[in-house]
C-alpha positions in Angstrom: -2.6 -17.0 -2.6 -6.2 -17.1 -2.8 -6.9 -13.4 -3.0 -4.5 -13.5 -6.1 -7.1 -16.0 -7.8 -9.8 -14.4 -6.9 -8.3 -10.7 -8.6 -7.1 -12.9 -11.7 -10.9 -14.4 -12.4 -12.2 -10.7 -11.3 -9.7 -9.5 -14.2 -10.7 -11.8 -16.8 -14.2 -11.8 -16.7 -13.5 -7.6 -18.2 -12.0 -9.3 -21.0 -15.4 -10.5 -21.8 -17.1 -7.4 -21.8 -16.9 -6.7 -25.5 -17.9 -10.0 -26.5 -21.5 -10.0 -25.0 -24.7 -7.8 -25.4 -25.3 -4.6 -23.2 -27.2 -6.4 -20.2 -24.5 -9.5 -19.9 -21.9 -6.9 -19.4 -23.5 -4.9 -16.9 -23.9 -8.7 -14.8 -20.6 -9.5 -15.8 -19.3 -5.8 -14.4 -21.1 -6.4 -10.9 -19.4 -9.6 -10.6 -16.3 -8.5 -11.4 -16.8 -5.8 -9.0 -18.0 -8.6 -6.6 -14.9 -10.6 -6.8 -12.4 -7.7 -7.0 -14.3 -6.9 -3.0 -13.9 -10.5 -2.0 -9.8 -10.8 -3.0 -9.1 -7.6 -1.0 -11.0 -9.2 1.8 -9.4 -12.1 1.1 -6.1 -10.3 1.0 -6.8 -8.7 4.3 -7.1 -11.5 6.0 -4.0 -13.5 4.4 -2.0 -10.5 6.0 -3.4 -11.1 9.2 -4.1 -14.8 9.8 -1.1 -16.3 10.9 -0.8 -20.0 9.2 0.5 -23.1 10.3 3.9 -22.4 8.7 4.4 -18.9 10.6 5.2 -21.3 13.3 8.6 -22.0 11.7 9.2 -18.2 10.4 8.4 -18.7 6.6 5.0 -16.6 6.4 2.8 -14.2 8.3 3.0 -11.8 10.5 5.6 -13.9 12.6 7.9 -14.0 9.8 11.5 -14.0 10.5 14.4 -12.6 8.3 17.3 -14.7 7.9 
């Protein structure tokens, strides 16, 4: 999903941290912090907008067991 992206490019941008001087980490930290916001928003609204395919049971909030 794309809040899963968004978490994964949140994640590795902290890999970078050690690699750059004092100031690029603290912009690379409120980015990271950035996305990390936007995938839970993201999230949030994966769980709650039903897709095209909940019409047939196989995601969302419609989702049927079988």
């Amino acid at each position: 999903m794309v809040s899963n992206e968004i978490r994964t490019c949140g994640i590795a941008l902290g890999a970078l941290l050690h690699e750059v001087t004092e100031e690029q980490a603290a912009l690379l930290r409120l980015v990271k912090t950035n996305l990390i916001a936007a995938a839970d928003m993201a999230e949030e609204l994966e769980a709650n907008m039903p897709c095209a395919a909940a019409k047939c049971g196989l995601c969302g909030p419609n989702t049927r067991t079988r």
